[in-house]
N, C-alpha and C positions, 0 to 999 in steps of 0.2 A: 618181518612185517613192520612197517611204521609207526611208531605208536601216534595215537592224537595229537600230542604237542608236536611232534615232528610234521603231520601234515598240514598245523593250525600253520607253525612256521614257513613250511613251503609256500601256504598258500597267498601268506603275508607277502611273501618273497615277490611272487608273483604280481600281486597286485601294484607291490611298488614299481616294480619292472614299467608296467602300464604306467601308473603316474606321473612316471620319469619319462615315459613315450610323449604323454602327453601335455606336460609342459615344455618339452624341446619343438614340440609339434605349434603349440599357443605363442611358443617365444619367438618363431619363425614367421608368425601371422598376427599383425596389429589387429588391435579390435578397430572396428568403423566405429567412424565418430558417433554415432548415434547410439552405441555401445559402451562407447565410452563417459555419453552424457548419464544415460540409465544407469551407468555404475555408481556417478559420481553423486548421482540422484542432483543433480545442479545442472540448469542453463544458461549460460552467460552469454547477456545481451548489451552491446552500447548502443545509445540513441543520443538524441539533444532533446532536450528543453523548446519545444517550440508546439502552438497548436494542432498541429498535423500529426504529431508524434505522438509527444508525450506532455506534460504537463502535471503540476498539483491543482487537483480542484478541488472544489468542495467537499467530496468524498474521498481525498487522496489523490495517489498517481494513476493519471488516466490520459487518453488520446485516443485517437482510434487505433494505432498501430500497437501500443503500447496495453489495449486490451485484447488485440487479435494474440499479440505475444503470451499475455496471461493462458488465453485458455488453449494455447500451444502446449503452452509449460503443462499443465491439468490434462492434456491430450498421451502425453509422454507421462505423465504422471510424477514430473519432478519438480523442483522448485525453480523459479525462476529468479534469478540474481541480474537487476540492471546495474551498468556503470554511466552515467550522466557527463557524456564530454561537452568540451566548451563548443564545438563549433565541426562539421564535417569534416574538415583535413584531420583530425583529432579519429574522427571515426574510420575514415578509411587506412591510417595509418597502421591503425592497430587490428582489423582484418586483414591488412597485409602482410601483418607480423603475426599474423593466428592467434592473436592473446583475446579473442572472443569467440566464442560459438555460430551471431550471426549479430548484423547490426540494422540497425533503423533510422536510418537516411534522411527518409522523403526524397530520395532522390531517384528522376527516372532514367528511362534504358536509356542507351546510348554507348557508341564505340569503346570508349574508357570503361565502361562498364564491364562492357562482356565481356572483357579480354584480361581483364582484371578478377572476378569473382565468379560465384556461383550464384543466380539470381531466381525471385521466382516474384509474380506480380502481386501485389497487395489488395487489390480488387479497384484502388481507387486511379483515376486519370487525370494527367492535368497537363496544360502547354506554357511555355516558355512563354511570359508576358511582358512585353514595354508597356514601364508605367509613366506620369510625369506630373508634377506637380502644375497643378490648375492653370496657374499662371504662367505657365510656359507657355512657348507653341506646342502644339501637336504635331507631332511625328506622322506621318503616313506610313515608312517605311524605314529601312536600315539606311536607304540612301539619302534620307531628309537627314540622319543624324551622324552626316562626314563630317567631321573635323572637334565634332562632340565627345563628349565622355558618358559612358554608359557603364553604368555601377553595378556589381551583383557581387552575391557571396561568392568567396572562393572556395571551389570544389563544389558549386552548384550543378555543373555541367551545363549552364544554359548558354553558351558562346557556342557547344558542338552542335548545337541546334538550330543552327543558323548558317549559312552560306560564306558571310564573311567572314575572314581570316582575324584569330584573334592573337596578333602577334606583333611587332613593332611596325608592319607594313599595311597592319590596316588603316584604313581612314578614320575608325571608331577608335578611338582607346578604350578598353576595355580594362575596369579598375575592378579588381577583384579584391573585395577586403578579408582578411584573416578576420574570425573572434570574431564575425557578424554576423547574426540571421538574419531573415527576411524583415522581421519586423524591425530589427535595427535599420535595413535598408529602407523601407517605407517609411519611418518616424524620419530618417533625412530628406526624404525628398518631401516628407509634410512640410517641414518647414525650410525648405526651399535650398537648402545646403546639395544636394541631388537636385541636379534637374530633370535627369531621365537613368534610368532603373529598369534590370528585365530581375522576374521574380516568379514565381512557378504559379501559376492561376488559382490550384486547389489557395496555398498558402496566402495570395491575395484576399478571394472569396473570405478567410479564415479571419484574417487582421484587416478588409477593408473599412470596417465600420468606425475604428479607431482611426483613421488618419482619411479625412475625410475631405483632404486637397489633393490626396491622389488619385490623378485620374489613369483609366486604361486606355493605352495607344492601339496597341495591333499585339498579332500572337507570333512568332517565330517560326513557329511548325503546328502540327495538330497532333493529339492528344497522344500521350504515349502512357506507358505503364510507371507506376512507382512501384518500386522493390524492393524487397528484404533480400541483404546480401550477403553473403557465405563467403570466408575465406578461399584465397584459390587454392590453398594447399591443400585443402581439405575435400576428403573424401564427399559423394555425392550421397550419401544417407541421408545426413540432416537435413540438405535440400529435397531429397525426394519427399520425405516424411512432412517437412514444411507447406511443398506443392499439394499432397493428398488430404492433407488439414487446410488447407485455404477452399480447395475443392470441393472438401464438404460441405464448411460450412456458409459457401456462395452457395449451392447447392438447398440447404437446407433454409435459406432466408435469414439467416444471424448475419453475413454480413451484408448486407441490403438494410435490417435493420441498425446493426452498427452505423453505417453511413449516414442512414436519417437524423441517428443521435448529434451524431457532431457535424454536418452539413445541412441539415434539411431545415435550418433554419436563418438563413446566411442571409436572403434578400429581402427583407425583410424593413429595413432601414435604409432608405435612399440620403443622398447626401443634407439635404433640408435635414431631415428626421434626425439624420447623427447631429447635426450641429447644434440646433435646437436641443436635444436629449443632455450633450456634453454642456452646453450653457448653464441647462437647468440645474445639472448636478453642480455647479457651481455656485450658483446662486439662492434655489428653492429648498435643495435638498441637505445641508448644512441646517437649516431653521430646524427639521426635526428627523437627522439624523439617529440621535440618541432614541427618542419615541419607538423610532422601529428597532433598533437595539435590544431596548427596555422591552418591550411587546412582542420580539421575534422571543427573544430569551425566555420569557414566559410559556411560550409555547414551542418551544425547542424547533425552532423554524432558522434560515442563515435568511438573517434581517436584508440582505440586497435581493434575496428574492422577494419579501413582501414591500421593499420598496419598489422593486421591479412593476410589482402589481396596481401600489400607489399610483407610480407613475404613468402605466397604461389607463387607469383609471382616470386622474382627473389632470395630471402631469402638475400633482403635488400640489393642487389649489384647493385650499382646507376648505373653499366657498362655494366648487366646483356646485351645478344643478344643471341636465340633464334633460330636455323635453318632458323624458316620462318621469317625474319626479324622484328619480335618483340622485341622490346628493353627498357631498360631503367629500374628504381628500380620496377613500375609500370607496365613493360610492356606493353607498349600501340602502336598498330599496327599507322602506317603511316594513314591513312585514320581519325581512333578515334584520332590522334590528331591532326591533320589538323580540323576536326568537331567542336573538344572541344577548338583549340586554341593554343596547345601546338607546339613552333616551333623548342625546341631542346629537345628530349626525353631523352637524357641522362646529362640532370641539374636536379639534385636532386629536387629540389625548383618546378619548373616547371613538373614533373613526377610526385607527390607526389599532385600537388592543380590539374593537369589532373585527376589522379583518383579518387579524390574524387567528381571533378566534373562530371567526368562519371558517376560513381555508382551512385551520384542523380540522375541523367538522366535517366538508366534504372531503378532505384527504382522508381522513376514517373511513368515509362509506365507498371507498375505491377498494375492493378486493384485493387482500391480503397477498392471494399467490402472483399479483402485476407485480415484477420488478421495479426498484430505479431505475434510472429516471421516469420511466414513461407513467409510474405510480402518479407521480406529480402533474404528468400533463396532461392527466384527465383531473386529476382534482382541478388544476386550472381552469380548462375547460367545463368541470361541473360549475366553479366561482363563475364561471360568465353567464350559460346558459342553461342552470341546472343538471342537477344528475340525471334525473328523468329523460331529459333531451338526450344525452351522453348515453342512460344506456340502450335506448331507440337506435345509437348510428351504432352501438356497438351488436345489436341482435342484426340492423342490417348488414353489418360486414360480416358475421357469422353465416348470415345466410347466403351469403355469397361467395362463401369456401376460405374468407380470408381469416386473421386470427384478433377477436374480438381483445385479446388482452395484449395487442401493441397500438401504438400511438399512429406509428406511419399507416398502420391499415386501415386505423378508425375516422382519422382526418379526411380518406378520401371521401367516407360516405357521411360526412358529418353534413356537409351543403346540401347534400337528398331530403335534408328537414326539411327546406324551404318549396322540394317540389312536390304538386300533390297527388301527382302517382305513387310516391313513395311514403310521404308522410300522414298520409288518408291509412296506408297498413301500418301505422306506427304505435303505442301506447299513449301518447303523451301529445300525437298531433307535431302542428306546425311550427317551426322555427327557423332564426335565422344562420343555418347553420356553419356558412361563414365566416360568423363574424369571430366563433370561437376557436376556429384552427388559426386566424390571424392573431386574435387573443394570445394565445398559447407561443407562437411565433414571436410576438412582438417582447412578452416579457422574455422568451428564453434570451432574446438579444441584447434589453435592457439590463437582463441581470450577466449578461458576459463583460459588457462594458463595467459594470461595478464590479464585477471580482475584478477585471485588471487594473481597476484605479487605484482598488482598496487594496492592493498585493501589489506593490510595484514592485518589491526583491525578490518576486516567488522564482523567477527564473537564476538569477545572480546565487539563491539560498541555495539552491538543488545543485548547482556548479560546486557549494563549498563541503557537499557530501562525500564519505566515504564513497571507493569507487564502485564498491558490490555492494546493493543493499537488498534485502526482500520484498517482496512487492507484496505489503499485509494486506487484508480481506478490508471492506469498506462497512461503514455504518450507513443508516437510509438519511438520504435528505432529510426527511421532517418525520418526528414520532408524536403523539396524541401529546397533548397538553395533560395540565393536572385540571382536576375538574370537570372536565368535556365530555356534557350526555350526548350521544348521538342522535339524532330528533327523529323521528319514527317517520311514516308512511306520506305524511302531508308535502304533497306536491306541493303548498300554497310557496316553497320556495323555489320551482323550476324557470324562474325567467329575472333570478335575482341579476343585481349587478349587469343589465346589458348594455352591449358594448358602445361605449361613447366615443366617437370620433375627437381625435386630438386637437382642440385648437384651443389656440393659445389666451 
């Protein structure tokens, strides 16, 4: 009979038998990539440096694409490692050669595409646009522009979107620059070095505001998909898993409101408006640059957003006065400054530490569980037409099934103040409730154009990076000041700061 040790060993025996089945069985069968990512607990993604993608903003690296990747990465439950190349032939290269996971383009479908990668659409749409600097002629068509040259990124794919042959027998030459985005191409035809440019529409809308001699001609084609693309080598796991998270959360309204985030405020600034805004920042906004510095710092605020404000305000004219006796660079009604402190509204110095200490104030009384950004574009809109008003469109949009703690839900029923069907059921009555969704619009756009004056190497910095970095967690736009009591009950401030029409 066997004794114990002899069966313990048999059974040892056994087991390795198995083990050894079962590694020749594992060595015969690759894991799928989507296996191999959960091992490695890491995602490796390349994108570029441009609006549409990616970007460092005031909270760090963000874009739209670049936060749908984020909560990919949290979906999978692993880390996510971007590599920041210089320019798309750079991106496609290296999906070609499988040394990424999945990349971030902005680029859409098209022949080259499919036949190339694994693809799946990003939620956003855009067409192939001819742009031209003012002074041009205008183009009507591809046939107005024989014997011209037409500029665009290389590896943009916007020549396959078009009819005519892009090869030495067209009538167009077709310059496709290595090392260039879109915005490189638009900054040439601002100043006139380009005379005609096709550039993807989203990325127009993104950078039109900045170059504000370019005009739009005609489209190419109509709107197609932009896509995150997957090596062809590679197995379809990642893509699938990709498609069923973009699914959802189109599905669930995250990306709808993503898109509001970083487009839903684009039109916002007609070409007057830009040029006029860019004059000013040269001229007015230099005199008390530092002030909002000094006064942003104080109140742990990014000083181009309270200039931003400044500038919607009285467009930085410390003398600014208002019909309804609002005054001052900041604009600040008699009441909000008696509250906050301020005893001559029209001392620059004093105007300028009142609004920043305002906006802490109503940015306080904006619920805790509202994410960034959209935290701040109610406190903006409570700065315009009090919180009171604010929280009236926010109980109308609740009671309308929508979701009272985002921004793109509440702007629609913010203009219902003004009718009195709607504002007759309100708390707080009638307002004008227009004028604060443009409020809110107007500075998000003011203050993009000063982060990119004020950061002119943010893009060139992010090229000089390591190529895998971690994409760390973000701090909030603005946190309470030192000192700041929150004012209790009194409505006497629901109609502060209202919105003053721009002129000059």
């Amino acid at each position: 009979m066997p004794t114990n040790v002899q069966l313990r060993l048999k059974l040892i025996g056994q087991r390795a038998i198995i083990f050894s089945i079962a590694l020749l069985v594992l060595g015969c069968s690759r894991p799928s990539t989507l296996q191999e990512i959960r091992a490695e607990g890491v995602l490796h993604v390349i994108t570029r440096a441009a609006p549409s993608t990616y970007f460092e903003g005031r909270d760090g690296k963000t874009g739209y694409d670049i936060e749908l990747a984020k909560m990919f990465a949290d979906e999978l439950g692993v880390e996510l490692r971007l590599r920041v190349a210089a320019d798309n032939s750079e991106i496609l290269s290296v999906l070609d050669r499988d040394f990424a996971h999945m990349g971030l383009s902005g680029l859409p479908a098209g022949p080259d595409m499919s036949s190339r990668f694994h693809s799946v659409a990003n939620g956003i749409r855009a067409k192939s646009v001819v742009v031209y600097n003012r002074n041009s002629d205008r183009p009507e068509s591809l046939e107005s522009l024989h014997g011209k040259s037409l500029h665009l990124v290389a590896d943009s794919n916007h020549y396959t979107q078009s009819t005519a042959p892009a090869d030495e027998s067209s009538p167009i030459k077709w310059n496709q620059h290595k090392g260039m985005d879109a915005a490189g191409i638009l900054a040439r035809v601002e100043s006139g070095d380009f005379s005609y440019a096709v550039v993807a529409s989203n990325e127009l809308e993104l950078n039109h505001v900045f170059f504000p001699k370019v005009k739009r001609a005609f489209s190419l084609n109509e709107s197609t998909d932009i896509l995150w693309l997957f090596p062809g080598e590679q197995d379809e796991s990642l893509m699938k898993a990709a498609r069923d998270f973009l699914a959802k959360v189109e599905a669930n309204g995250t990306m709808e409101q993503l898109a509001e985030r970083f487009y839903g405020h684009l039109d916002q600034l007609n070409y007057v408006g830009a040029r006029t805004f860019l004059h000013q920042v040269e001229n007015r906004l230099p005199k008390y640059e530092e002030l909002f510095q000094e006064h942003a710092n104080a109140y742990n605020l990014d000083w181009r957003l309270l200039a931003a404000i400044g500038y919607q305000e009285s467009h930085w004219r410390p003398n600014a006065v208002s019909p309804t006796g609002v005054r001052g660079l900041m604009m600040l009604t008699r009441n909000t400054a008696s509250h906050i402190g301020v005893s001559n509204r029209l001392d620059v110095e004093e105007s300028i530490r009142g609004g920043a200490k305002y906006f802490t104030i109503v940015h306080r009384k904006v619920p805790e569980r509202i994410p960034e950004p959209d935290k701040t574009w109610f406190a903006l809109a409570s700065y315009n037409v009090g919180w009171g008003h604010v929280e009236d469109a926010r109980r109308l949009t609740q009671g309308a099934g929508k979701d009272p703690d985002r921004w793109m839900d509440v702007k629609e029923f913010l203009p219902l103040l003004a009718q009195k069907e709607w504002y007759t059921k309100t708390r707080f009555g009638y307002a004008r409730g227009h004028e604060p969704v443009l409020y809110v619009q107007n500075i998000r756009r003011y203050y993009d154009v000063l982060a990119w004056m004020t950061e002119p190497d943010t893009i060139a910095d992010a090229r000089k990076k390591p190529w895998f970095e971690r994409i760390e967690g973000r701090e909030p736009i603005v946190s309470p000041g030192p000192g700041i009591s929150t004012p209790g009950p009194d409505q006497g401030l629901s109609e502060e700061l209202g919105y003053l029409p721009p002129t000059l």
